[in-house]
C-alpha positions in Angstrom: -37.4 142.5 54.7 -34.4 140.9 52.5 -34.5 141.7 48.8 -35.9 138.3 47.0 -34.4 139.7 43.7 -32.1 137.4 41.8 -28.8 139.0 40.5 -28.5 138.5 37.0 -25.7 135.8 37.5 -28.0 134.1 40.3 -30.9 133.9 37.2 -28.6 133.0 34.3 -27.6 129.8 36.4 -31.5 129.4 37.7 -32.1 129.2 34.1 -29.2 126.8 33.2 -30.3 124.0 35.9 -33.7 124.3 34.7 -32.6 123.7 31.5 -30.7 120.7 32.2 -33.3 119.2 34.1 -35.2 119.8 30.8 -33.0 118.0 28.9 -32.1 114.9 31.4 -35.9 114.8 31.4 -36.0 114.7 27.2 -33.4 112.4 27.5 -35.3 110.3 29.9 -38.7 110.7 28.0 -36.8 109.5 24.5 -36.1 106.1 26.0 -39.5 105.5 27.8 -40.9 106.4 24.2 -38.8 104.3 22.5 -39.8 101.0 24.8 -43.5 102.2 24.7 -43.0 102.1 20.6 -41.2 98.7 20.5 -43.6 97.2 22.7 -47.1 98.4 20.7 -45.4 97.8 17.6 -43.5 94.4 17.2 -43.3 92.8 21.0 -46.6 92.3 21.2 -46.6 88.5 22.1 -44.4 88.0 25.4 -44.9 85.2 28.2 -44.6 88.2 30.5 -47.4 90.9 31.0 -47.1 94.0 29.6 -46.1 95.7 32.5 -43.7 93.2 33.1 -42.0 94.0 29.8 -42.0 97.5 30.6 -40.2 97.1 33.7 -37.4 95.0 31.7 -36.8 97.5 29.4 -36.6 100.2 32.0 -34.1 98.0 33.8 -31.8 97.8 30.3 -32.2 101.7 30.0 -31.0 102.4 33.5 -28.4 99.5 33.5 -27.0 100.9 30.8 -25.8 104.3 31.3 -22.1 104.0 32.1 -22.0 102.5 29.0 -24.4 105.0 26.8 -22.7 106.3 23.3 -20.4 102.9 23.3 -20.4 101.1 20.3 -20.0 97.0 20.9 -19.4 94.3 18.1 -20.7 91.0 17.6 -21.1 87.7 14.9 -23.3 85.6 14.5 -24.1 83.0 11.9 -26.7 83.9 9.2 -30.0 82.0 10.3 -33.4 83.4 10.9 -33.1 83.6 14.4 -30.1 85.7 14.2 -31.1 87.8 11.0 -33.8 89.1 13.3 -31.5 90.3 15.7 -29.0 92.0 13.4 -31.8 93.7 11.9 -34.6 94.3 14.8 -33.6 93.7 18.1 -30.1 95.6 17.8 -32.1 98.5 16.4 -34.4 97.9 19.4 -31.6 97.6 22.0 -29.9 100.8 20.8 -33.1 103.1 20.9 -34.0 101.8 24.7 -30.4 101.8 26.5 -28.1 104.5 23.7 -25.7 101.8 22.8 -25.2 101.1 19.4 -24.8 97.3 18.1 -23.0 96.3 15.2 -24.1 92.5 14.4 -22.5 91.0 11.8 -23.4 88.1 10.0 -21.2 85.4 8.9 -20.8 81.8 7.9 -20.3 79.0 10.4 -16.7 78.7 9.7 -15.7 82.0 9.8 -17.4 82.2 13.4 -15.3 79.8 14.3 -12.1 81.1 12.3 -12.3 84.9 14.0 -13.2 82.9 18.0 -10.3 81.0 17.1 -7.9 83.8 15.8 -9.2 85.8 18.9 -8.4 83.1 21.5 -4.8 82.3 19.6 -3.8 86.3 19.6 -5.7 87.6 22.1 -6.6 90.8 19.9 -10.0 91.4 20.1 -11.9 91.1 17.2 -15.1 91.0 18.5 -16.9 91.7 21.8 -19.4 88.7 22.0 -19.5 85.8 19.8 -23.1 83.5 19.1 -21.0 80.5 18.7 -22.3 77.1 19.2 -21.7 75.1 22.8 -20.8 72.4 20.4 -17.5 73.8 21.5 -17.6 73.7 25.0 -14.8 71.5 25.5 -12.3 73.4 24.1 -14.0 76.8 26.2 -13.5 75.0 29.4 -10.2 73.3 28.7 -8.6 76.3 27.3 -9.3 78.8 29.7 -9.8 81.7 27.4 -13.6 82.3 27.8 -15.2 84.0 30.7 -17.5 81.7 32.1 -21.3 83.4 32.4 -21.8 81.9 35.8 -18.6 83.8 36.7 -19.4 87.0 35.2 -22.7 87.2 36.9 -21.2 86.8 40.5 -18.3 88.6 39.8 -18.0 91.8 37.0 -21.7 91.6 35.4 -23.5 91.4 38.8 -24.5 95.4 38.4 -25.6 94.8 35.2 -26.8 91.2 35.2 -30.8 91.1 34.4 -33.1 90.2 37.5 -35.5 88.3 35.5 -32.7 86.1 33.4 -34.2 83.3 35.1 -31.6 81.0 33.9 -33.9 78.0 35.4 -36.1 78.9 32.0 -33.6 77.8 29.5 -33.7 74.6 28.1 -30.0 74.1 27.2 -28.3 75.4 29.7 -27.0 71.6 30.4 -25.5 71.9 26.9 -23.5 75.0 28.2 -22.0 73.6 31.7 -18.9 72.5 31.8 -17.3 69.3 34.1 -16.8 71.9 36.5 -19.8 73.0 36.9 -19.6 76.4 35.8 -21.9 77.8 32.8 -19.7 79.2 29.9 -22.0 80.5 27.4 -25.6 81.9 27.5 -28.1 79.8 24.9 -29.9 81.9 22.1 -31.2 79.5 19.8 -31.6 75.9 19.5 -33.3 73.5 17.2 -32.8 69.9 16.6 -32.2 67.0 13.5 -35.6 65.2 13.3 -37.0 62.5 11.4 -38.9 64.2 8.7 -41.9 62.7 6.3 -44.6 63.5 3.7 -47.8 62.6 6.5 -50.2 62.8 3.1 -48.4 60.4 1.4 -48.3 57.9 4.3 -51.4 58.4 4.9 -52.9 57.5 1.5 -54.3 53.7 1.4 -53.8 52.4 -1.5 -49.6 53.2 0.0 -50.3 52.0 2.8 -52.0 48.5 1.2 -49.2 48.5 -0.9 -46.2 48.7 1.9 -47.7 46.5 4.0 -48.2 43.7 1.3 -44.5 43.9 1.0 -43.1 44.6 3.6 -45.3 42.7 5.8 -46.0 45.7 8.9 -47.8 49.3 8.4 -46.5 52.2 6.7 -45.7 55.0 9.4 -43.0 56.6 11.6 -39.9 54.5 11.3 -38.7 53.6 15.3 -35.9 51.5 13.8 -33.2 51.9 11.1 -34.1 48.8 9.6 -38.1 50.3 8.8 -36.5 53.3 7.7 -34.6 51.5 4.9 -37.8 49.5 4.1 -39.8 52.9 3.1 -36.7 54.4 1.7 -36.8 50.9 -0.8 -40.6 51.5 -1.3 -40.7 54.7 -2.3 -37.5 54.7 -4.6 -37.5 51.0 -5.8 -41.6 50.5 -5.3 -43.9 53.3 -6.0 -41.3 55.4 -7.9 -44.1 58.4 -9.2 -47.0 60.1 -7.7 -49.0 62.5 -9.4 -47.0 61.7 -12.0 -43.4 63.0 -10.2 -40.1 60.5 -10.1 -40.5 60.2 -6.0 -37.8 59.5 -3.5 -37.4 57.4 -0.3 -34.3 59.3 1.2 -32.4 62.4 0.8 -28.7 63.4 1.5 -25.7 65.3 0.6 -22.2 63.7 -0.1 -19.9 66.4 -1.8 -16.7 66.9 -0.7 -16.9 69.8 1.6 -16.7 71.2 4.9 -20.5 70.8 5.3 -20.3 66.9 4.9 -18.2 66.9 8.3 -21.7 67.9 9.9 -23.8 65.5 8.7 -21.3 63.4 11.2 -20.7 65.4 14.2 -24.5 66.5 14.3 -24.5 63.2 15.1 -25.0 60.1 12.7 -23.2 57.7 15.1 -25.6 58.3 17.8 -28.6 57.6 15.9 -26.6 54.4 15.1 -26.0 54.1 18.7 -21.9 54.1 18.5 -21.2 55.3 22.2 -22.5 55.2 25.9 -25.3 55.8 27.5 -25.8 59.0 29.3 -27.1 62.8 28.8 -26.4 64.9 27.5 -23.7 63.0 25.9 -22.2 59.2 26.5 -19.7 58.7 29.0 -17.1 57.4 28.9 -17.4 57.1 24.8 -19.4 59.7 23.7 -21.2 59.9 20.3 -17.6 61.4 18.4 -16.2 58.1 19.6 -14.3 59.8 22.2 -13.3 58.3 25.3 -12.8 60.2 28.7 -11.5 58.8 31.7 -12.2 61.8 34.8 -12.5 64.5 32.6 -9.2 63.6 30.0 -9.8 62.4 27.0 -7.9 59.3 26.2 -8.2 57.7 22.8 -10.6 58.2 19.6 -9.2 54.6 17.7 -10.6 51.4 19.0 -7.4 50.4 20.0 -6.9 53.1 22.8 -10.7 52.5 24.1 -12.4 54.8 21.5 -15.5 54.1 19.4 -14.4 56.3 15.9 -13.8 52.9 13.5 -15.6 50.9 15.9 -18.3 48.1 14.5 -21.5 50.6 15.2 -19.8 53.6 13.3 -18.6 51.5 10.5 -22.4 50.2 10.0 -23.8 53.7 10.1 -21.0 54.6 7.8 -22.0 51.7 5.5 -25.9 52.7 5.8 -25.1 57.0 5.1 -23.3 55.7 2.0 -25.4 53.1 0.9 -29.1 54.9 1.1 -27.5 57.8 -1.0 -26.9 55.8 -4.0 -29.9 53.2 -3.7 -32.8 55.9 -2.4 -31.4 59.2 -2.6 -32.1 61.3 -5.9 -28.9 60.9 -8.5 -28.0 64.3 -7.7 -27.4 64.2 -3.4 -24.2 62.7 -4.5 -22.6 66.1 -5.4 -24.7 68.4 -3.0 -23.8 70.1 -0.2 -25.3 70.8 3.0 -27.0 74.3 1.7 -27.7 72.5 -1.7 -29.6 69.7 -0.1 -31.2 71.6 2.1 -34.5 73.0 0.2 -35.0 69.6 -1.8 -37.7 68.0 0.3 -39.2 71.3 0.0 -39.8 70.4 -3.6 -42.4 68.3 -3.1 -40.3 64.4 -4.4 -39.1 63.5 -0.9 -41.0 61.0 0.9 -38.5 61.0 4.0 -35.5 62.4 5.6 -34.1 60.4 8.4 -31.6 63.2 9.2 -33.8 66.8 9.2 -32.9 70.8 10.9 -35.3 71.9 12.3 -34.2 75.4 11.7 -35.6 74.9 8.0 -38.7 75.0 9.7 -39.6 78.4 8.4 -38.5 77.6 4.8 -40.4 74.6 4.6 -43.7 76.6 5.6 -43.8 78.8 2.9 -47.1 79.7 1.2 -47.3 77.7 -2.4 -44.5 75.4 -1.8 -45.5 72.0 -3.0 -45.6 70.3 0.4 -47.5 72.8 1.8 -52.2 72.9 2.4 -53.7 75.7 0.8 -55.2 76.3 4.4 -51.4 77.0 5.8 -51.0 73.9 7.0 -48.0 71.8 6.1 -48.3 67.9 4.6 -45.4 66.8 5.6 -44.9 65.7 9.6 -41.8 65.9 11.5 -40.9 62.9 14.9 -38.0 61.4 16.3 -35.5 60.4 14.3 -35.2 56.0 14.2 -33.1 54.4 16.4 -29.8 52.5 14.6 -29.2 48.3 16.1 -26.9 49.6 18.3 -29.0 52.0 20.3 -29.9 51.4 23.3 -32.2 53.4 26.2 -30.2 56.0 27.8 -28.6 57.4 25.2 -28.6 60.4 23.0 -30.4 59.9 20.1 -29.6 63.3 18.0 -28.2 66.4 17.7 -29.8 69.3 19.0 -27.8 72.9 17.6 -27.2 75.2 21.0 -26.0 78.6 19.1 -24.9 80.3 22.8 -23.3 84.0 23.6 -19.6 83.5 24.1 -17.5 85.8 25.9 -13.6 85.9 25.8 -10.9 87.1 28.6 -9.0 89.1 25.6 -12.2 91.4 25.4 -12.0 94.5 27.1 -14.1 94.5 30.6 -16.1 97.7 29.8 -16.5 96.4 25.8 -17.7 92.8 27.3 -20.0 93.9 29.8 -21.9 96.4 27.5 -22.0 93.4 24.9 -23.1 91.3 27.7 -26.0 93.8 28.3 -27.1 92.9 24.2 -27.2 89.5 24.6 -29.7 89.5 27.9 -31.7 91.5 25.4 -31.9 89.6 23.2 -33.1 86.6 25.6 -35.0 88.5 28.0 -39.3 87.2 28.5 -39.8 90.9 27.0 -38.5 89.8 23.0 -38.0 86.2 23.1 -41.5 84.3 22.6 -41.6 87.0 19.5 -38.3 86.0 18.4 -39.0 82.5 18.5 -41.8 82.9 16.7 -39.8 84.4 14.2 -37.0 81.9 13.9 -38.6 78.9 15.6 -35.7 78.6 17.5 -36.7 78.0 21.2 -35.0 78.4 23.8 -37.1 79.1 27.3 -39.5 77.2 28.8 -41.7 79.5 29.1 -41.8 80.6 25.3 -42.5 76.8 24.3 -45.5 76.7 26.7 -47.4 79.7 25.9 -50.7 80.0 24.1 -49.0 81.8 21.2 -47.1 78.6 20.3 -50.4 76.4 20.9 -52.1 78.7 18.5 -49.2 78.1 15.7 -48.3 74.4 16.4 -50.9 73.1 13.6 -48.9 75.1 11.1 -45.4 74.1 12.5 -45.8 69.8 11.7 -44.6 68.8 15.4 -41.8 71.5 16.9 -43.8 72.4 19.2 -45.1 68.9 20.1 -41.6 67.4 20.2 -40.8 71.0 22.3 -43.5 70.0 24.7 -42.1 66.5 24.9 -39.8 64.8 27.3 -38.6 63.5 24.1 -36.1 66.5 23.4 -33.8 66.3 25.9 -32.1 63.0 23.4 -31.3 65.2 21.3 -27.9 67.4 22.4 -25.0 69.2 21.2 -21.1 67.8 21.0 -20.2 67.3 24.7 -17.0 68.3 26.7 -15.1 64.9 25.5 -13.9 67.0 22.6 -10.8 68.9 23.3 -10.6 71.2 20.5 -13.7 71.1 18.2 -12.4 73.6 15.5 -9.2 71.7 15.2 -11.0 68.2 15.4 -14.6 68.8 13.2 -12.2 69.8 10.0 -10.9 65.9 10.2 -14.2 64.5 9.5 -15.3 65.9 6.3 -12.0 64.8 4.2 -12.3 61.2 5.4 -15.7 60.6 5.3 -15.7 61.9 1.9 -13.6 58.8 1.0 -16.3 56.3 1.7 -18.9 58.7 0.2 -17.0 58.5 -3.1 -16.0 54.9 -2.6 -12.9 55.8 -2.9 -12.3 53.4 0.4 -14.6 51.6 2.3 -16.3 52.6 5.7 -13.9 50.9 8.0 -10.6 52.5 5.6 -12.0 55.8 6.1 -12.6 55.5 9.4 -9.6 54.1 10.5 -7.8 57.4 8.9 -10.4 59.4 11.0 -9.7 57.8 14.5 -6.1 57.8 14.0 -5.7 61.6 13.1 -7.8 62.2 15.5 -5.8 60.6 17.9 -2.7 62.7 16.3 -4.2 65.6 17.2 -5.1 64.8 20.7 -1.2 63.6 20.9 -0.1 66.9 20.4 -1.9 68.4 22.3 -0.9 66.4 25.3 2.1 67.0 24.8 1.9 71.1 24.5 0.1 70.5 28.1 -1.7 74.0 27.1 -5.3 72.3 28.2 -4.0 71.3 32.1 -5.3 68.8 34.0 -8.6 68.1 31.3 -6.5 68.0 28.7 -5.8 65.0 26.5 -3.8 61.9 28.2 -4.2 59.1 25.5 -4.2 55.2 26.5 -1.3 53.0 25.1 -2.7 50.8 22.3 -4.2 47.5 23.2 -6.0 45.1 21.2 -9.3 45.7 19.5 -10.6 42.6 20.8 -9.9 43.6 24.3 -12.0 46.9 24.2 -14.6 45.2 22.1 -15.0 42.7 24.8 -15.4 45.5 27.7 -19.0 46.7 29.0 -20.5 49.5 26.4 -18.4 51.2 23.8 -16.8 50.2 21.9 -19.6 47.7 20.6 -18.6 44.2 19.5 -20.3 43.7 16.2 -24.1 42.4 15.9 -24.4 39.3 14.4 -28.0 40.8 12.7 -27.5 44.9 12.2 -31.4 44.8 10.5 -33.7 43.4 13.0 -37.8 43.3 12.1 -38.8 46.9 11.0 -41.1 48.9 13.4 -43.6 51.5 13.1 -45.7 53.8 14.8 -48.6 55.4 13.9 -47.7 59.7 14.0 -51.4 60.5 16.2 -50.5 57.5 18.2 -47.1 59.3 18.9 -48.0 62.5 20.1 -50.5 61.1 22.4 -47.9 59.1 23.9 -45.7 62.3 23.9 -48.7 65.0 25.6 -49.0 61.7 28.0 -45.3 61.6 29.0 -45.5 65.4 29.3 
């Protein structure tokens, strides 16, 4: 009979693998505890079943160990979509897959600034950027981000998430370029609605009032020209209620960066200044852009664009105009974040021009526009329609804040950082995230039960959500080549008109043509190939405003009759539509 006694190396290394498989089982247990704690403490609310959920998180742990005790950075903009991710979900994502997130939050610009200064240099800064699609022209022309579509069948396939279900997100449109490739991955969106005080209109001794006057009923503007007509009432007409100085209209017109955006996000297509087609005009698109294949050819009217074209000049005319007439004395020298809270206040009757992202803000407990049963009093609906508009176009901007990945990123760095941002989309954390930041961006987040339990609170997002209705509202298209270098024209010329200094069509003209500078030279650097800029030769503006679409000759009458709609009339036709 052999001797079954172990020498005493043979049982120091018996002891050794069984502590090992101890400790790869502690280390296992540590992040099945840690999904098991996230999901019983904070995501509770999930289009996916629970079990669902715990299978996702289980995918991130095991997808994640090549990359386990790797520290990845990423920026963001400071909203309360992405506050919650800097401060739960990377917390979350490092306790389930052992990589550590540092998520910094920024200002718009300097998102921009460090993505630019990354894809000039090439020195990574940072190993994912949230970064609005607003700039996916420039990704696709320039050839320095790594498109997601490519990543996924290529690099990221190992560690790609099996329930993405790309499908499910509503702006991936926003994120495709020409070619047909997706270059960033969507993480929030929200949209500029019209925005009104529903009490107010609702009151009938206003509503006697407006109509005597004005001849139709007080509700939802569908047209500029109604919208000016309540802006009048309530500034010129009713002036106080409750014994408050009341306005009709609110703005911001400071000179400052932030002004540029109350242009690009997208005042001319509410006018109705470009082409039909979604998500953005073609061949003009709501900039004034023209394309012809995928180059961009001319901004000025004189080269085919529609910049300091009839259409913008009016909305122009109108921006600068309802400010001084309707607008508290103050708007004048606001700025976008000074504006912002005013119709919070409780003296704003109506915003034509409205983020949805202050959604949260606005439903505060105790503000003045807010029920003392949580509900709000004020109503938000599609923005009006400008003379020019006509069906098939855009009719807003809608902000697509999308994960952006460059080639200057190291492979191992992206594709860990790659592994966050599925995170912080997957079914398992986004219908709680949205509820958060009310920011949505799946389909099936927007149609759950938790979102038809808040919508009473929430004045229409989830109704306009719901509604075919959103998909007029979009980001800047690919017709812009270079949106950092382009957006930073329009806030010093439109300040002009805003201060009077010159009138729309002076300021406007500067706009298109140093636009067109820029688009010069960067045809001839040729560093965007084939898409890049190829600008007509000038012709005369009467021959472009005599062609089909934009540019658009000039309306003989810019303020037809004023329509209306009543706001319970509208979402019945929207849940019918849906």
């Amino acid at each position: 009979m052999k001797n079954n006694k172990k020498s005493p190396k043979a049982l120091l290394l018996s002891v050794a693998i069984t502590l090992a498989g101890g400790s790869w089982q502690a280390y296992a247990d540590q992040y099945s505890d840690a999904a098991d704690k996230w999901l019983a403490n904070e995501f509770t609310q999930s289009s996916i079943s629970k079990a669902e959920q715990m299978k996702e998180l289980a995918w991130f742990t095991e997808a994640a160990k090549p990359f386990r005790g790797m520290t990845v950075n990423v920026a963001s903009e400071t909203i309360t979509t992405h506050e919650y991710e800097s401060r739960v979900l990377a917390k979350a994502f490092e306790e389930v897959t052992g990589i550590k997130v540092n998520h910094d939050l920024i200002q718009e610009g300097d998102v921009v600034e460090k993505l630019q200064t990354q894809m000039q240099s090439g020195r990574n800064i940072y190993d994912a950027y949230i970064n609005d699609s607003d700039l996916i022209g420039t990704h696709f022309r320039y050839g320095k981000v790594v498109p997601i579509s490519d990543m996924i069948a290529g690099e990221a396939k190992d560690v790609t998430l099996p329930t993405l279900d790309l499908p499910d997100f509503i702006g991936l449109d926003f994120t495709t370029g020409p070619d047909g490739k997706i270059y960033q991955l969507p993480d929030q969106q929200f949209a500029n609605l019209y925005w009104f005080r529903a009490d107010w209109f609702a009151r009938k001794d206003l509503k006697a009032q407006f109509k005597k006057i004005y001849g139709y009923n007080l509700g939802v503007p569908k047209n500029w020209s109604a919208y000016e007509d309540i802006a009048e009432f309530f500034s010129k007409h009713v002036k106080e209620i409750d014994g408050e100085r009341v306005y009709g209209h609110m703005d911001y017109g400071k000179k400052d960066p932030s002004l540029g955006w109350r242009f690009t996000d997208a005042w001319f297509s509410m006018a109705g200044a470009g082409d039909k087609g979604l998500p953005n005009g073609l061949p003009v698109d709501e900039w004034g852009i023209r394309v012809e294949g995928c180059s961009p050819v001319g901004s000025s009217v004189s080269r085919g664009g529609a910049t300091n074209g009839p259409a913008a000049v009016f909305a122009t005319t109108k921006y600068v105009e309802w400010m001084k007439k309707f607008a508290p004395p103050e708007a004048q020298g606001m700025t976008f974040s000074e504006s912002g809270p005013v119709p919070a206040q409780g003296n704003i009757a109506q915003q034509i021009f409205w983020y949805t992202a202050f959604t949260a803000n606005m439903t505060k407990p105790g503000l003045p526009v807010m029920n003392d049963d949580g509900t709000p009093k004020w109503r938000m609906a599609p923005s009006p329609k400008g003379p020019y508009w006509e069906e098939g176009m855009k009719l807003g901007y809608q902000d697509t804040g999308s994960w952006t990945f460059l080639n200057s990123t190291p492979e191992k760095q992206r594709l860990a950082a790659w592994l966050y941002a599925q995170f912080t989309v997957a079914k398992t954390v986004s219908l709680k995230k949205t509820l958060v930041g009310l920011t949505p961006i799946r389909e099936s987040d927007i149609n759950s039960q938790a979102m038809t339990d808040i919508a009473p609170t929430l004045g229409g997002l989830v109704e306009f959500y719901r509604s075919p209705a959103r998909k007029e509202w979009t980001p800047t298209g690919t017709n812009v080549p270079d949106y950092p270098k382009l957006a930073q024209l329009w806030w010093q010329y439109v300040a002009e008109a805003a201060s009077g200094e010159k009138t729309a069509q002076q300021a406007l003209d500067g706009l298109a043509a140093a636009q067109d500078k820029v688009m010069m030279r960067l045809e001839r650097a040729g560093v965007q190939g084939e898409c890049g800029p190829k600008l007509n030769a000038r012709k005369s503006a009467d021959y472009w405003l005599n062609q089909p679409g934009a540019p658009k000759a000039k309306l003989s009458n810019e303020k037809p009759q004023g329509e209306t709609v009543n706001y319970d009339d509208l979402l019945k036709s929207w849940k019918a539509a849906s």
